[in-house]
C-alpha positions in Angstrom: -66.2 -22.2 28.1 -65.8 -24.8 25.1 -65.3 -21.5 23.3 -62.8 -19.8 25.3 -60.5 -22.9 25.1 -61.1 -23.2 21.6 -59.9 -19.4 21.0 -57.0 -20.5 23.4 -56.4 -23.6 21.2 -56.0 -21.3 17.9 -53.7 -18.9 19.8 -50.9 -21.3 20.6 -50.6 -23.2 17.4 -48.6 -20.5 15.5 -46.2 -20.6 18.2 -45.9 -24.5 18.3 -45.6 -24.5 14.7 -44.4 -21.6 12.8 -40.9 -21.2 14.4 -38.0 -21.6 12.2 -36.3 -24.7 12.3 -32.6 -23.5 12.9 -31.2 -26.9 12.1 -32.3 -27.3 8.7 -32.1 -25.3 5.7 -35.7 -23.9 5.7 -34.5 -20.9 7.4 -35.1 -17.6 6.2 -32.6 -16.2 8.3 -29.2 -17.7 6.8 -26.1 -16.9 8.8 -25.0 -13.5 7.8 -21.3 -13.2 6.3 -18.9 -10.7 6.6 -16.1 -9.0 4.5 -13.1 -7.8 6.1 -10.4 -5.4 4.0 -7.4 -5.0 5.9 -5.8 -3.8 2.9 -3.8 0.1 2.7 -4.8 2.5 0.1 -2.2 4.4 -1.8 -2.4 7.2 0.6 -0.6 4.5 3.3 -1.6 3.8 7.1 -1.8 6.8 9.5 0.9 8.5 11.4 -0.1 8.8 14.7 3.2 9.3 16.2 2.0 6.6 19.1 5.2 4.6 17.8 6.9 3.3 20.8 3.6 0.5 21.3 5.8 -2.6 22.7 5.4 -5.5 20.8 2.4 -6.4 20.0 1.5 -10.2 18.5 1.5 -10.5 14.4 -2.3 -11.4 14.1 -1.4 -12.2 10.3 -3.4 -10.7 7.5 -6.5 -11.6 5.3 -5.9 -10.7 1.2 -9.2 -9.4 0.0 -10.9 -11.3 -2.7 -11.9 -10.9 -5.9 -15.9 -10.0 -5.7 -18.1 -10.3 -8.6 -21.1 -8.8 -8.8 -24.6 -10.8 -10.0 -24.0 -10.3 -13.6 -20.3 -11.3 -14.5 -16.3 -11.6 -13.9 -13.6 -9.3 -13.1 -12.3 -10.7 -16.7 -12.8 -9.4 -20.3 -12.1 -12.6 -21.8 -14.6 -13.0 -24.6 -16.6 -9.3 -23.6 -14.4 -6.5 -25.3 -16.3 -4.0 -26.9 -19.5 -5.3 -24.5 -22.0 -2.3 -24.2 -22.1 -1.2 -20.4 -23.7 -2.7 -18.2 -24.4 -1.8 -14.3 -24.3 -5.2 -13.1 -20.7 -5.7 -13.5 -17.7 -4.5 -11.3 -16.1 -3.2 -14.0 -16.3 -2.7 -18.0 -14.8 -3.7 -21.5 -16.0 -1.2 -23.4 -14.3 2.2 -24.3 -15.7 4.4 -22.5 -14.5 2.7 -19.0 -11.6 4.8 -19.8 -13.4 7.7 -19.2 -15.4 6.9 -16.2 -11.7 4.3 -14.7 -13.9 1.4 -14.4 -12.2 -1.0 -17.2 -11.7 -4.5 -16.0 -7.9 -5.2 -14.7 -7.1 -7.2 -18.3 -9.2 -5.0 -20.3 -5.9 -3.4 -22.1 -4.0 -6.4 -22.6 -7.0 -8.1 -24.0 -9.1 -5.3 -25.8 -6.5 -2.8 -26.4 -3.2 -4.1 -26.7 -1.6 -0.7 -28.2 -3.3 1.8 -26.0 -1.8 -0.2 -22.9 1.8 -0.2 -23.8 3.8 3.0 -22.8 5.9 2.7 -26.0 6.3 6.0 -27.7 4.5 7.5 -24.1 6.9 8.3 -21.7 7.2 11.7 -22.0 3.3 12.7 -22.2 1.7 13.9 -19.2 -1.4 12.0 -17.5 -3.8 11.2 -20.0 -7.5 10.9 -18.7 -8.8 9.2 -21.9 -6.2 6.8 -21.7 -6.8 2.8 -20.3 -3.2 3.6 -18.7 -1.0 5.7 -17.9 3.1 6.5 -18.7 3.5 9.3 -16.3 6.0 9.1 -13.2 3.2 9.9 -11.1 0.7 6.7 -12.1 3.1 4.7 -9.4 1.3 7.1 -6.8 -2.4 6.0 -8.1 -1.7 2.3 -9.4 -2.3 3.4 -13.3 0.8 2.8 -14.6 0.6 0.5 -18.0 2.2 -2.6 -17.9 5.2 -1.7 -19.5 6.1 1.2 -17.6 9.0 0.7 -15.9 10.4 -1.4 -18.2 10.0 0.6 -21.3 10.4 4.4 -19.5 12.4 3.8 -16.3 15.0 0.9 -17.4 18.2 3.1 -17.0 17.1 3.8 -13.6 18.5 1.4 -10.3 14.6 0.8 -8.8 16.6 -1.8 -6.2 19.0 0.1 -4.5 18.9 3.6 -4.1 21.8 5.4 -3.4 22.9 8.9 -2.2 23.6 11.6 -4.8 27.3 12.8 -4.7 26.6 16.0 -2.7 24.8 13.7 -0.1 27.7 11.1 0.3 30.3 14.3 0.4 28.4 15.5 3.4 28.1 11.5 4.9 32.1 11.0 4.5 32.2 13.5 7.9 32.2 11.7 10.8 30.6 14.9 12.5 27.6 14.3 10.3 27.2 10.7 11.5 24.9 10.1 14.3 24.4 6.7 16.6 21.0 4.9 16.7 20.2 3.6 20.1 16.9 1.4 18.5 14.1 1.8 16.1 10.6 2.3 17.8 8.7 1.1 14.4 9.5 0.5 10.8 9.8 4.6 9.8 11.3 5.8 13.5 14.5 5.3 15.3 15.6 6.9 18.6 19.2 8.6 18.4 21.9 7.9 21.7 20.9 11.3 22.7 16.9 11.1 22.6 16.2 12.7 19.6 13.3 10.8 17.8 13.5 10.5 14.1 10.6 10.2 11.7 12.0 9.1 8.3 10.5 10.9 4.7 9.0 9.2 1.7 7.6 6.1 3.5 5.2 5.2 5.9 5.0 1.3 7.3 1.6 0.5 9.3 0.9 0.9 12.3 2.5 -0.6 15.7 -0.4 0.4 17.7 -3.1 -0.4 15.0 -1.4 -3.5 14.5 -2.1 -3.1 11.0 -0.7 -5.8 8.4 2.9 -5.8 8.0 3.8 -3.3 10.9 5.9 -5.7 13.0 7.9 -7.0 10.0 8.5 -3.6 9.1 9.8 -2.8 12.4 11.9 -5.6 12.4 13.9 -5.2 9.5 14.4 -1.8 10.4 15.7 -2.5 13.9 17.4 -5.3 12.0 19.5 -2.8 9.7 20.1 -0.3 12.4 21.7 -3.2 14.8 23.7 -4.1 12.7 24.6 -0.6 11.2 24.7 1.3 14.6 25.4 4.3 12.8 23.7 6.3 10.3 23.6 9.6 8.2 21.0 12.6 8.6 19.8 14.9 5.7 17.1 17.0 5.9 15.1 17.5 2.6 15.2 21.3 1.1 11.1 21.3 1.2 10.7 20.0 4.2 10.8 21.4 7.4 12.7 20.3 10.7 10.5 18.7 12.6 7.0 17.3 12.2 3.9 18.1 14.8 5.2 15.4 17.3 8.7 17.1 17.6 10.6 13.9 15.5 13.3 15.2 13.6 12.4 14.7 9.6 14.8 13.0 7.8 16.3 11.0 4.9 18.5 8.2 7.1 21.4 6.8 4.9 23.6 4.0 5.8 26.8 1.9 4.3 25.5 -1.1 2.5 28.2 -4.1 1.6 26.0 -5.2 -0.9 26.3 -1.7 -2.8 30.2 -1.7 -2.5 30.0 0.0 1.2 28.4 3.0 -0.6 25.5 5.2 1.3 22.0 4.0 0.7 18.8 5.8 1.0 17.0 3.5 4.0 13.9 5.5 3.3 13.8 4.7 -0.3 15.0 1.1 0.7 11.6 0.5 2.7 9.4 1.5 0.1 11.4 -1.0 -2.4 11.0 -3.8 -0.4 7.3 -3.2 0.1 7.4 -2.4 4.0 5.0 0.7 3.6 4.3 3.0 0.5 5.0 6.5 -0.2 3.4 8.7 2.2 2.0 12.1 1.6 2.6 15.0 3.2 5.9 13.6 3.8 6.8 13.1 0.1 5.0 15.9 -1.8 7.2 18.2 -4.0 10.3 16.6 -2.2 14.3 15.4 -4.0 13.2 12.0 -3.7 9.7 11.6 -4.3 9.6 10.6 -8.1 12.2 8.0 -7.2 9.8 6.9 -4.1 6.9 6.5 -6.6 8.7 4.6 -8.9 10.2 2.0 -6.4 6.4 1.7 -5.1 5.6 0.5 -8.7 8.1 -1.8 -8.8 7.1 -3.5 -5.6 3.4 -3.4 -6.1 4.2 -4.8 -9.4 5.7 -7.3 -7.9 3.4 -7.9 -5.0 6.8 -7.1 -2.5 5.5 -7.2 0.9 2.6 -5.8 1.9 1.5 -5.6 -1.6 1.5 -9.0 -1.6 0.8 -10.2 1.8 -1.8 -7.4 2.8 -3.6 -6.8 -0.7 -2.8 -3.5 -0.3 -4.0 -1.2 -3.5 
């Protein structure tokens, strides 16, 4: 018996003494920690066509931050020319070119000449290059610093108006239609039903509430209160209507600020950083180089949800 309750004895005093103590910091289970990214890639938010989604609350948005890795910065400072090494986020060396894993300042600090788009602009994409000068690096975020300034500077990246052929066929009333509201940043709803999905852009998501959708919606509902009436044109590659039966359209509307001349309210969207140019609604389309370009401009600038939802 004196045995049995010795054996007994041994058994319970792992259990009285081995358990963690959760109110110290001898743990070996520390809280875990999680990352959230509530960021857009280039290719923008998805168009579900669920539009009309009420108003949900603005939940607000989280910027993701900078990560490092065990081994180093996101900077070059002091490392250009370093030879690669697999514990860093991202490279100073030349071959990061190559394999696009340079470090955000790596051409500034490492390679001033081979960043700078002067004596560029009319190349083509250039893989071997630390940035790029084409119009299309404002799709992919790999335009040089310079870019616009140095290839795009006769351009008007702020308000983009219709060509002439486009505000010939706006001066007829019988092309004008009336909005009766907007049912997210990139739809309105026409007085007589018909549901309009604008081209070139998309803003996030109503019924995601994704970052930035119900700012996006308001400005738009903003703009087409106060405008009431707006002009239709369908783009030459595109076809009528889209999978969910919206009409597909460039929306144009009299702007005071651009002397009461038409302005693109697609285009306008992307400028202000509301949602980024959105494929397949942009490919091989009039105004997707000028879409593009805008989206630089406001990503360089951190407009909207650039800014506010980190997006990339």
């Amino acid at each position: 018996m004196r045995r049995l309750s010795l054996v007994a004895v041994l058994m319970w005093v792992p259990l009285l003494t081995g358990c963690p103590n959760t109110g110290g910091n001898n743990s070996q289970f520390p809280p875990a920690s999680y990352v959230t990214d509530s960021g857009a890639t280039d290719a923008g938010p998805t168009d579900s066509g669920a539009t009309d989604a009420g108003s949900p609350k603005d939940t607000g948005s989280t910027t993701k931050k900078d990560v490092t890795n065990s081994g180093g910065s996101l900077s070059c400072k002091g490392k250009c020319g370093a030879s690669y090494n697999p514990a860093l986020k991202c490279q100073c060396n030349s071959q990061c070119a190559k394999f696009g894993n340079c470090c955000a300042d790596y051409g500034p600090l490492c390679e001033p000449t081979a960043a700078s788009c002067k004596g560029r602009c009319d190349e083509g994409p250039n893989k071997g290059a630390v940035c790029q000068c084409d119009w299309s690096c404002g799709r992919y975020g790999s335009c040089c610093a310079d870019f616009l300034a140095t290839c795009h500077a006769d351009k008007n990246l702020d308000m983009p108006l219709a060509d002439a052929e486009e505000a010939k066929f706006c001066s007829k009333p019988a092309n004008l239609q009336n909005v009766e509201y907007a049912k997210d940043g990139d739809t309105i709803e026409l007085i007589n039903g018909q549901v309009v999905r604008f081209l070139v852009v998309n803003t996030p998501e109503l019924s995601k509430k994704d970052c930035h959708a119900v700012e996006a919606l308001y400005w738009t509902k903003a703009m087409v209160k106060k405008v009431k009436t707006v002009c239709l044109i369908m783009d030459p590659a595109e076809g009528d209507k889209d999978q969910y039966d919206r009409l597909l359209r460039y929306v144009y509307y009299k702007d005071p600020a651009a002397g009461g001349k038409w302005v693109n309210m697609n285009l306008r969207l992307v400028r202000l950083g509301f949602g980024p140019v959105f494929y397949p609604y942009a490919g091989g389309q009039k105004w997707e180089k000028m879409g593009v370009l805008m989206q630089q401009k406001a990503r360089q600038e951190k407009a909207g949800g650039w800014g506010v939802c980190g997006w990339k």
